[in-house]
ROZA-479146 format. One record per residue (C-alpha): x, y, z; residue number from 1. Coordinates in pm, whole numbers, plus 50000, padded with zeros to 5 digits. Each point is the difference from the previous one (the first is absolute). Layout:
<atoms>
<xx X, yy Y, zz Z, midren NUM>;
...
</atoms>
This chain:
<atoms>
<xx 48844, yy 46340, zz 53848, midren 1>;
<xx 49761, yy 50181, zz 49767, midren 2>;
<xx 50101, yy 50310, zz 49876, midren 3>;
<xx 49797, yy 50322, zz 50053, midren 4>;
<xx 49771, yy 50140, zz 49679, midren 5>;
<xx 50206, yy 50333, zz 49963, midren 6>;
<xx 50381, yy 49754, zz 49981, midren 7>;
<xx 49825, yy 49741, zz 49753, midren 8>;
<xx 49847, yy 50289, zz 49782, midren 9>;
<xx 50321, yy 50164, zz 49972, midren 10>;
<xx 50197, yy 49698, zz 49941, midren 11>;
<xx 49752, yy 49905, zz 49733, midren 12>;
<xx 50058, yy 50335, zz 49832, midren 13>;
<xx 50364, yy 49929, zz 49997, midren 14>;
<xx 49933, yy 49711, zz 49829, midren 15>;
<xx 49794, yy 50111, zz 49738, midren 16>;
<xx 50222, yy 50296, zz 49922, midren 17>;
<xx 50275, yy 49782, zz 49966, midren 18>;
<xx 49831, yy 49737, zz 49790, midren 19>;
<xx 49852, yy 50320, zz 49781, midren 20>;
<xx 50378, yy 50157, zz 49951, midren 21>;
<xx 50146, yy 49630, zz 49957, midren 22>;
<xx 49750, yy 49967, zz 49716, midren 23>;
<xx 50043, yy 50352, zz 49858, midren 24>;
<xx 50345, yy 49953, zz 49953, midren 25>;
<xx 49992, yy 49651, zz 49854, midren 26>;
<xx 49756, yy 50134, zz 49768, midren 27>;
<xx 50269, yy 50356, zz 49923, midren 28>;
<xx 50314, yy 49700, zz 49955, midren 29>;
<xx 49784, yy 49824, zz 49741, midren 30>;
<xx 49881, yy 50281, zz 49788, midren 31>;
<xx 50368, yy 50164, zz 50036, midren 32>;
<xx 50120, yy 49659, zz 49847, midren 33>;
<xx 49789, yy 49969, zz 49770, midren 34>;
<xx 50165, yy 50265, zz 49730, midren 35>;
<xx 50332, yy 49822, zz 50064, midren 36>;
<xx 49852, yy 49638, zz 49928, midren 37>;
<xx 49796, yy 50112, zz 49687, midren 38>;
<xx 50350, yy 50078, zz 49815, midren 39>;
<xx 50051, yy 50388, zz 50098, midren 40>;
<xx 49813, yy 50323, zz 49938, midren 41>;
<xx 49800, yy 50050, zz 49662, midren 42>;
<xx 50248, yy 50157, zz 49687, midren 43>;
<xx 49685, yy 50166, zz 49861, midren 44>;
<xx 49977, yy 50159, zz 50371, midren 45>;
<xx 50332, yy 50087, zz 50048, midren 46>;
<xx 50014, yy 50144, zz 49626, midren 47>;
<xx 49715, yy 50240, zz 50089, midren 48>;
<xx 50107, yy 50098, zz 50280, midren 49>;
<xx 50362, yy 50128, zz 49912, midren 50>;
<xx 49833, yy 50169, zz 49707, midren 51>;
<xx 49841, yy 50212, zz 50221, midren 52>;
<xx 50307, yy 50068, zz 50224, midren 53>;
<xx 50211, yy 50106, zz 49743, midren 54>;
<xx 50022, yy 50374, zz 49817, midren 55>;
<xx 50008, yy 49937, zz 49645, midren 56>;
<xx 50363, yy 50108, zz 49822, midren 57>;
<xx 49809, yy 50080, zz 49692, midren 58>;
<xx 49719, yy 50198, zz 50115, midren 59>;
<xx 50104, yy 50214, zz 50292, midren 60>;
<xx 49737, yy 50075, zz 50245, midren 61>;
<xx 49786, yy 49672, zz 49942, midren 62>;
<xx 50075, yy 49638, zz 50193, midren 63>;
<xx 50116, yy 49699, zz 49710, midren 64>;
<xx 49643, yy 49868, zz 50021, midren 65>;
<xx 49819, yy 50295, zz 49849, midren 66>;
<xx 50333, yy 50128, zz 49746, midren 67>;
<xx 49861, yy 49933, zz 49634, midren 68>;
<xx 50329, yy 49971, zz 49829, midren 69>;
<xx 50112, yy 49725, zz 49813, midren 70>;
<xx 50276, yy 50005, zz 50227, midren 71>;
<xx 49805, yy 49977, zz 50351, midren 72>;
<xx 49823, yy 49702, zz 49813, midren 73>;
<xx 50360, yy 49795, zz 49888, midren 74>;
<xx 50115, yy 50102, zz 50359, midren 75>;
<xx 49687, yy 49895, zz 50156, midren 76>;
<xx 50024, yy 49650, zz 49809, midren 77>;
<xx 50370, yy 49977, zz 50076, midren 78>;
<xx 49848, yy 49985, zz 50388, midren 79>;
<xx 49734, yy 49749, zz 49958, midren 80>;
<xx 50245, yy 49784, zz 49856, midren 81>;
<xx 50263, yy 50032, zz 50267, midren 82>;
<xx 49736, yy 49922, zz 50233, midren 83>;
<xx 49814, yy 49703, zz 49863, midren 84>;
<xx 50407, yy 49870, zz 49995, midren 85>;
<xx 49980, yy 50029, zz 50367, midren 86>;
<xx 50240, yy 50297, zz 50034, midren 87>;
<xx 49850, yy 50146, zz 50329, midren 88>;
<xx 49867, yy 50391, zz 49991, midren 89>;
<xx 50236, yy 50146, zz 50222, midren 90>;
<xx 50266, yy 49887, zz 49768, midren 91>;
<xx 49817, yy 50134, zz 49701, midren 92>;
<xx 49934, yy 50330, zz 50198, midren 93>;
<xx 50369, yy 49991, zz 50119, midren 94>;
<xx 50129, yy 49952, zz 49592, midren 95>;
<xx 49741, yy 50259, zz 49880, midren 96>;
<xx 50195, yy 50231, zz 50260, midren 97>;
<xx 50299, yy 49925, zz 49879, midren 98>;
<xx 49921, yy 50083, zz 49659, midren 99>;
<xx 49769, yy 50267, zz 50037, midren 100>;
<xx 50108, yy 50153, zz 50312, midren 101>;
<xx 49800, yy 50082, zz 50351, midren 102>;
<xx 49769, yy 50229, zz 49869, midren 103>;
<xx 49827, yy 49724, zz 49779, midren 104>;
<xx 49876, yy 49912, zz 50334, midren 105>;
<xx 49606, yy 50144, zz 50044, midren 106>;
<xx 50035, yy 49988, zz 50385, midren 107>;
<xx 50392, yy 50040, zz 50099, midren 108>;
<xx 50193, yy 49911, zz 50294, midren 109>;
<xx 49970, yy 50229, zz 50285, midren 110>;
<xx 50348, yy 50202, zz 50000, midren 111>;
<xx 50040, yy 50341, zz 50352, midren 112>;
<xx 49933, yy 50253, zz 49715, midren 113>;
<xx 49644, yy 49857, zz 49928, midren 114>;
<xx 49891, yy 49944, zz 50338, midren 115>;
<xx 50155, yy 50402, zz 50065, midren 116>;
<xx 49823, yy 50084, zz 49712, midren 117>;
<xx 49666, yy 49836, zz 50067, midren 118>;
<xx 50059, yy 50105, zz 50396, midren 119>;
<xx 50030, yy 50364, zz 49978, midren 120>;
<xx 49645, yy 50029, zz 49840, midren 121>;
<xx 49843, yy 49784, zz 50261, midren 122>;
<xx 50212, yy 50162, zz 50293, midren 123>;
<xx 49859, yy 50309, zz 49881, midren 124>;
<xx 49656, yy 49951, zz 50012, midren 125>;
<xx 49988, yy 49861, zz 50295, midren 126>;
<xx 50206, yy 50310, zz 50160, midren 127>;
<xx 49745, yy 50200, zz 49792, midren 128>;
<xx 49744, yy 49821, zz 50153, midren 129>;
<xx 50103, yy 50026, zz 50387, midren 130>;
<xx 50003, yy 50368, zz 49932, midren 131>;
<xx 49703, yy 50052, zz 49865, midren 132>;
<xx 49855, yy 49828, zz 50308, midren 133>;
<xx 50205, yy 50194, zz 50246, midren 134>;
<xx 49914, yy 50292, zz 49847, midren 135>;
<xx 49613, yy 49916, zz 49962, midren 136>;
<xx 50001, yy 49895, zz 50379, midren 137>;
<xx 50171, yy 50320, zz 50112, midren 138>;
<xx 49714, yy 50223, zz 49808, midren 139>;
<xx 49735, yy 49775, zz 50138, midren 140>;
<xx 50190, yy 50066, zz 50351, midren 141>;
<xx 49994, yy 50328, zz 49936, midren 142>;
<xx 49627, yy 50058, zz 49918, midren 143>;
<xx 49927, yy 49851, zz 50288, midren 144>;
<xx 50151, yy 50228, zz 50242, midren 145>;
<xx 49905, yy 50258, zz 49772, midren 146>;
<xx 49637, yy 49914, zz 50060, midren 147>;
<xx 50041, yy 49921, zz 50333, midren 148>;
<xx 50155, yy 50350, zz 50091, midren 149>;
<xx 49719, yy 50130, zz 49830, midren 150>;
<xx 49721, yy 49848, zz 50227, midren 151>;
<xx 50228, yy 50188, zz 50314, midren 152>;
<xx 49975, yy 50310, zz 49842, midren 153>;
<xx 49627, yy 50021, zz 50018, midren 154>;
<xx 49815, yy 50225, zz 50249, midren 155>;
<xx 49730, yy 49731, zz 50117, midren 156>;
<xx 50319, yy 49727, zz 50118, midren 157>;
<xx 50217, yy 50302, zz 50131, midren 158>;
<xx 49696, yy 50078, zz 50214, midren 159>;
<xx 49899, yy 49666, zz 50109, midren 160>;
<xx 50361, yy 49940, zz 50071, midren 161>;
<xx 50011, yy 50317, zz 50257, midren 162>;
<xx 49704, yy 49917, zz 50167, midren 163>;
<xx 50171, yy 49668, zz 50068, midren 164>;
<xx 50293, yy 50135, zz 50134, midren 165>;
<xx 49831, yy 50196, zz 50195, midren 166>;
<xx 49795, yy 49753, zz 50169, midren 167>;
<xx 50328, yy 49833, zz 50138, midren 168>;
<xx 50104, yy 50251, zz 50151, midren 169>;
</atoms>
């Protein structure tokens, strides 16, 4: 038995989606594999990349790759050579910290006293801000019936409102 247009349209769309997402993530598998295959990630790469993670212990306030002491350069050598040995970078990360000690690290580990530190700020503003607007909608609220008592006051409405009154009774 034939089945009707709307079934075979939506049964068609399941099948395309799935052939689409089967192919997508054949596609995804192969391109993830393809670092692994080639022999690993790039030294160079990797080199670069922890240079500009890492606080300089010889020039304080400026990351390893832009320290212009002899020292940052032996220590950024020392690095490339670790790497291109295939040491991996979170070892070399994990021995600079043991040498050098957390704060060599540009971006550190989230610890409660930074997030309580970068919270408060941020908690604040936002209470700031939610009073501000409570306040700003309370003035607004109040102009309002301000005005509006305003417009009652005057003689033309008091009159017209009489003469209404009157004429119900």
């Amino acid at each position: 038995m034939p089945r009707p247009e709307g079934i075979a349209a939506s049964y068609t769309d399941r099948v395309t989606r799935f052939c689409a997402f089967a192919a997508s993530l054949a596609i995804a598998m192969s391109l993830g594999a393809a670092p692994a295959v080639a022999g690993g990630s790039d030294p160079k790469a990797d080199a670069a990349r922890i240079f500009h993670e890492v606080m300089s212990p010889f020039c304080p306030g400026l990351t390893l790759a832009d320290c212009p002491s002899q020292q940052a350069f032996a220590l950024r050598d020392e690095i490339s050579v670790r790497l291109a040995w295939g040491v991996s970078p979170g070892t070399v990360r994990a021995e600079l910290v043991q040498r050098y000690g957390v704060a060599i690290l540009a971006d550190p580990t989230p610890t409660p006293i930074g997030a309580v530190l970068w919270g408060t700020p941020i908690a604040l503003a936002l209470l700031a801000a939610i009073g501000l607007a409570f306040f700003v909608r309370r003035s607004v609220g109040r102009a309002q019936i301000d005005r509006d008592c305003k417009r009652v006051d005057s003689p033309g409405l008091v009159r017209l409102l009489d003469d209404l009154l009157h004429a119900l009774d």
